[in-house]
C-alpha positions in Angstrom: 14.7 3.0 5.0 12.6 3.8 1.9 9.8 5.7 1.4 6.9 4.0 -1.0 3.8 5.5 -2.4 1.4 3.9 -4.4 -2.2 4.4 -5.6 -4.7 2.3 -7.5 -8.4 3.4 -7.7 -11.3 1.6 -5.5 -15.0 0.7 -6.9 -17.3 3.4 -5.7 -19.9 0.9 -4.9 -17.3 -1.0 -2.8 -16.1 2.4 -0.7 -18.2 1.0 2.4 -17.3 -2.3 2.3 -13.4 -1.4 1.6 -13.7 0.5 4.8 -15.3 -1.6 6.9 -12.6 -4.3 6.1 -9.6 -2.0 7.0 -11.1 -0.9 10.3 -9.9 -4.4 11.4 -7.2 -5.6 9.2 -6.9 -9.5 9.8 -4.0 -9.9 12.4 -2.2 -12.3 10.5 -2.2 -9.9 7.5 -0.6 -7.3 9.6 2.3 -9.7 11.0 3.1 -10.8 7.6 3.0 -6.8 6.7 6.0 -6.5 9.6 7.3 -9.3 9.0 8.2 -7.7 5.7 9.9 -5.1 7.0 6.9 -2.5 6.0 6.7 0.2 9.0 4.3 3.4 9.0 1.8 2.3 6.6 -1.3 4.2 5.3 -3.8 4.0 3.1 -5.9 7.4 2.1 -8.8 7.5 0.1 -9.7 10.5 -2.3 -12.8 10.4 -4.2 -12.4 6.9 -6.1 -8.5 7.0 -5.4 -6.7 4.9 -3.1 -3.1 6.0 -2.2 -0.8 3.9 0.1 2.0 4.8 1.7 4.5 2.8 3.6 8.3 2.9 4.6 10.4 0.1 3.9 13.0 -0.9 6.4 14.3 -4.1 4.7 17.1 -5.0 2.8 15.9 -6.5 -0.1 12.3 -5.1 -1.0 11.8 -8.0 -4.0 12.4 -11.1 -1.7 10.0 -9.5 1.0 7.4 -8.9 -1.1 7.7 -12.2 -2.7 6.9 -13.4 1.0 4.1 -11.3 1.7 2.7 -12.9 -1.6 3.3 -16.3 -0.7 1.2 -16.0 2.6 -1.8 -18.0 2.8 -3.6 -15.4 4.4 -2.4 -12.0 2.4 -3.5 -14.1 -0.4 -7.0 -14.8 1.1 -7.3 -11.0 2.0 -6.3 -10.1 -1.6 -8.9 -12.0 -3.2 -11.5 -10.0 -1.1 -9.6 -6.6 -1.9 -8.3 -7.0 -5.7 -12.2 -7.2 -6.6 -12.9 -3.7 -5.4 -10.1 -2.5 -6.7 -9.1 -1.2 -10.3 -5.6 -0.7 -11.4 -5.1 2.6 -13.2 -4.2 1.9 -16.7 0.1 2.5 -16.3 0.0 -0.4 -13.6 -1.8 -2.5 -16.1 1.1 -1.5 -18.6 3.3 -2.5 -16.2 2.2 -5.1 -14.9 1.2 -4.8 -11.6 -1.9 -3.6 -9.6 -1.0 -0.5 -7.6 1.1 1.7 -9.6 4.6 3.4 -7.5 4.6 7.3 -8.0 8.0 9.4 -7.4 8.9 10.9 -4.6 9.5 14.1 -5.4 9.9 15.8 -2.2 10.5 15.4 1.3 11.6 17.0 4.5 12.1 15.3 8.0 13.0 18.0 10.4 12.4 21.3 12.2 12.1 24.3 10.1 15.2 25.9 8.9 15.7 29.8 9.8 14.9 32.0 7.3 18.5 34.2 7.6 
């Protein structure tokens, strides 16, 4: 499993709409989202900043997200989405919408003892 996080800033005057929308993700949108092997996915919203995370539980992250793009109805719910959304300006550099950030930390367990 792989931990992703990715953020990508939403249209202020879209912030309702955006919302609304992801209070009841299309069911077909969220089987292909599991179909591609995406578990524990979030999106949070600070200010004008959307940050997604997601854990990946795949073995080949490319090829499933090459799926999720070719699905007739992620596409349909992108082209409602990618309007209200603006790519910060290293995504644009690199081509793509939301831009990956670094995991720079983690923990998944009970505290350890201080000695």
């Amino acid at each position: 499993m792989r931990r992703y996080a990715q953020i990508i800033k939403l249209r202020p005057e879209d912030k309702e709409e955006y919302i609304r929308y992801h209070a009841d993700v299309w069911p077909g949108v969220l089987a292909r989202i599991e179909k591609c092997n995406i578990r524990n996915y979030s999106i949070f919203l600070h200010d004008d900043l959307l940050i997604a995370y997601f854990e990946y539980h795949g073995a080949d992250f490319d090829a499933d997200m090459k799926l999720m793009a070719a699905d007739s109805e992620t596409q349909r719910w992108w082209a409602i989405m990618d309007p209200m959304q603006i790519p910060l300006p290293a995504a644009t550099k690199a081509g793509v919408r939301w831009l990956q950030v670094p995991e720079v930390f983690h923990f998944d367990g009970a505290p350890v003892p201080k000695s």
